[in-house]
N, C-alpha and C positions, 0 to 999 in steps of 0.2 A: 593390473595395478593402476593402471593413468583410469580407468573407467572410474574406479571406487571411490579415485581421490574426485573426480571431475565431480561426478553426481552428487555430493551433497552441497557442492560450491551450485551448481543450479537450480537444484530444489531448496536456496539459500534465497539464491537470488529472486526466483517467483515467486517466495515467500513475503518477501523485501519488496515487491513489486503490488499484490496484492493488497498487504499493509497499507503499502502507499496513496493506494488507489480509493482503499476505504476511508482513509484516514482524511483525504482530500474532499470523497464525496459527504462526506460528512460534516468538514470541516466549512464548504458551502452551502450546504444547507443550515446550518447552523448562523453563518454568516447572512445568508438573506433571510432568516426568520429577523433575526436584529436588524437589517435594515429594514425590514417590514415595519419592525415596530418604533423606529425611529421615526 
């Protein structure tokens, strides 16, 4: 029972972590393309 409920709360969280991660590398590179062109 504790496994079934644990495991989507983690495969939540790396999900949520990933996101993050892309969302960030992205979010910089987008951010120094505009300072490039500023």
């Amino acid at each position: 029972m504790q496994k079934s409920s644990c495991t989507p709360n983690f495969v939540k969280n790396s999900l949520k972590m990933l996101i993050y991660s892309h969302v960030n590398s992205a979010f910089s590179l987008v951010f120094a393309s505009l300072w490039d062109t500023i």
